[in-house]
BADREN-230204 format. One record per residue (C-alpha): residue number from 1; x, y, z. Coordinates in Angstrom, 2 decimals, decimal comma. Layout:
<rec seq="NUM" c1="X" c2="Y" c3="Z"/>
...
REM end
This chain:
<rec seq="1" c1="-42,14" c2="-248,19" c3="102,28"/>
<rec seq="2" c1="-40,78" c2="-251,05" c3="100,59"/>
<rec seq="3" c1="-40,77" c2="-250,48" c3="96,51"/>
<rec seq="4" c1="-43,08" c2="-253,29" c3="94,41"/>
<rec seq="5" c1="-41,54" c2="-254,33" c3="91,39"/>
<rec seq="6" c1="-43,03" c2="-253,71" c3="88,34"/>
<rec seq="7" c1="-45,36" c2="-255,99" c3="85,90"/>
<rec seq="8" c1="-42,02" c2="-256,61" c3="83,92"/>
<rec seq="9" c1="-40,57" c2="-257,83" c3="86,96"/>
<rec seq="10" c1="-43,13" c2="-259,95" c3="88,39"/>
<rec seq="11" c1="-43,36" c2="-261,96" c3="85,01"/>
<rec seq="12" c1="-40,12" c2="-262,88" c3="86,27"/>
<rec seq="13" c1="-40,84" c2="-264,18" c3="89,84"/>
<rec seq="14" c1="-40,81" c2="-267,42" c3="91,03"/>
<rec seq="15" c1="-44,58" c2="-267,57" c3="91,46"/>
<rec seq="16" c1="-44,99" c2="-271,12" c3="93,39"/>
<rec seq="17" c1="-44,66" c2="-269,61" c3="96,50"/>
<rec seq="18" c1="-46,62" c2="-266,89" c3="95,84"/>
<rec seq="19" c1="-49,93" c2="-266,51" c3="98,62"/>
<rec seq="20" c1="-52,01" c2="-264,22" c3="96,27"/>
<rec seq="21" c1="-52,78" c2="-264,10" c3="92,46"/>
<rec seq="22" c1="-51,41" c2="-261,36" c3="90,47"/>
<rec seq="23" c1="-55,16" c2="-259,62" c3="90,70"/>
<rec seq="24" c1="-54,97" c2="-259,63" c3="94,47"/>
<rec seq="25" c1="-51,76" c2="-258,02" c3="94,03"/>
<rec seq="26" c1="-52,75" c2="-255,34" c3="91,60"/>
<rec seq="27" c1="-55,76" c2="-254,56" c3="94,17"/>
<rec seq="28" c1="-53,76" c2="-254,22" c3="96,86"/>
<rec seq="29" c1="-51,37" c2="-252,08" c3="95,00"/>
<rec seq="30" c1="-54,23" c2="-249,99" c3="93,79"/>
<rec seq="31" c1="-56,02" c2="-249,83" c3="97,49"/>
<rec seq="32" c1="-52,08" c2="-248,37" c3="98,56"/>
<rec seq="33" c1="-52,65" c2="-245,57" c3="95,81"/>
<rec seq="34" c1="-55,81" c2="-244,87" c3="97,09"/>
<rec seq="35" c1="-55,49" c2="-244,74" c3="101,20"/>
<rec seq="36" c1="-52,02" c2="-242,89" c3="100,73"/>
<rec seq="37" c1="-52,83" c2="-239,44" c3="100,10"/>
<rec seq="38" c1="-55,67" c2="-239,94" c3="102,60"/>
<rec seq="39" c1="-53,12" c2="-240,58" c3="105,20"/>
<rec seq="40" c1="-51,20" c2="-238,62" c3="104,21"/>
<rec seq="41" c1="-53,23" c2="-235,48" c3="104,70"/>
<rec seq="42" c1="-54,02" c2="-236,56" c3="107,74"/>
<rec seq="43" c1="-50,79" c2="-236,56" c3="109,41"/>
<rec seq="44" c1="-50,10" c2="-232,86" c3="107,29"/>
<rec seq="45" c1="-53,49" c2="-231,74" c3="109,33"/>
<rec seq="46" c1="-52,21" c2="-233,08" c3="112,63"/>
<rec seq="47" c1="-53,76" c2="-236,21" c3="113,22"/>
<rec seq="48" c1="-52,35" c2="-239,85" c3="112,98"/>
<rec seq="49" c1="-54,31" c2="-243,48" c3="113,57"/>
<rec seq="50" c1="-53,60" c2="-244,85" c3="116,84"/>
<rec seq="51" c1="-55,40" c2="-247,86" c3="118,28"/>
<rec seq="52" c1="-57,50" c2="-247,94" c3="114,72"/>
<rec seq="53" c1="-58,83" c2="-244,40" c3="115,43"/>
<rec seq="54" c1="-57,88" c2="-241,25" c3="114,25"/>
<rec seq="55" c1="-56,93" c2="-238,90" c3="116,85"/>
<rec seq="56" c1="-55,15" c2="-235,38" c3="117,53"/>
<rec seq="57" c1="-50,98" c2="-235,72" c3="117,21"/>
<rec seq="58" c1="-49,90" c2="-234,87" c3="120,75"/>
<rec seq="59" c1="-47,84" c2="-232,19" c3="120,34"/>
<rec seq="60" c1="-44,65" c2="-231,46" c3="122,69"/>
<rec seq="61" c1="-44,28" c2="-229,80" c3="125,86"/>
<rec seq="62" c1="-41,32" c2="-227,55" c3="126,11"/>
REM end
């Protein structure tokens, strides 16, 4: 996962080129927060997302 600077930081970006406003940003950032433990658990219960569903991590044959 690629680290997103910090407020400090962005106040110091070149934002002309920037795609999204700074509250688009801080959504995203926040949505991140939220779906990460979500996924997280997920793959610690044995499942992961394939094809946009969430399915049983094949295990391996031995």
């Amino acid at each position: 996962m690629i680290p997103l600077p910090d407020l400090k930081t962005q106040s110091k970006l070149n934002t002309t080129n920037m795609c999204f406003s700074d509250d688009t940003i801080r959504s995203l950032q926040e949505l991140g927060s939220v779906l990460m433990p979500i996924y997280k658990r997920l793959i610690d219960e044995g499942y992961v997302i394939k094809n946009g569903k969430i399915v049983e991590r094949p295990t391996l044959k031995i």
